[in-house]
N, C-alpha and C positions, 0 to 999 in steps of 0.2 A: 511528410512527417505527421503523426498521429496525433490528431488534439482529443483533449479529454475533455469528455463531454456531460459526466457525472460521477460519483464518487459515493460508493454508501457504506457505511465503515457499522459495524459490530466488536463490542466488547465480552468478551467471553472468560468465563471460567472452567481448569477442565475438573470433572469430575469423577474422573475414575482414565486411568491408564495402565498399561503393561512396565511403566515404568514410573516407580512408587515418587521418586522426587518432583515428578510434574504435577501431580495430583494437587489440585489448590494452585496452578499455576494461571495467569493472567492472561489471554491471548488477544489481539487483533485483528481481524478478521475484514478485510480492504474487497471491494468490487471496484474496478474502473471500469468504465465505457467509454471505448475512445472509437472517434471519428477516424477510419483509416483515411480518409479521403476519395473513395471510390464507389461512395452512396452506401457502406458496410459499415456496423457499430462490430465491434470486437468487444466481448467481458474477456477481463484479465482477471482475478482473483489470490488473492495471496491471505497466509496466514502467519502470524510473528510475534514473536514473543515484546515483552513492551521494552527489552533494552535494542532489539533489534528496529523494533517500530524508532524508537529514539533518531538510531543511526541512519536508517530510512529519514526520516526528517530534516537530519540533519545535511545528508546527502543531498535531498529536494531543494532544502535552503541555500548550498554552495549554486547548485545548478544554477536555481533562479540567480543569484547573483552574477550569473557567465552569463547568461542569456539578457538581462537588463542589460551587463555592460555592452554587448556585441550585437544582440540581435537589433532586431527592426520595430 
């Protein structure tokens, strides 16, 4: 399983799009680095609007919560 090995997040504003309602919209902008386990780092990269970063969070927070009760 992949452990993460660094995290480097950006907050962004966008300034101009092909679609007028985004314009001034807030973004997230996430790097992970995870440890595949096989002496390789993988960058994952994502980008999300901040009610999806929310749910992202949210999602993270249920997980840890399976993982403390179950894991090792």
């Amino acid at each position: 399983m992949p452990k993460l090995v660094d995290l480097d997040w950006k907050f962004a504003v966008t300034a101009s799009s092909d679609e007028l309602q985004v314009v001034g919209g807030s973004l997230l902008q996430l790097k992970m680095s995870l440890d595949t386990g096989d002496g390789k780092i993988e960058h994952v990269a994502m980008e999300m609007t901040l009610p999806q970063f929310y749910q992202f969070l949210h999602e993270m927070g249920k997980m840890k919560a399976v993982m403390d009760t179950y894991g090792s």
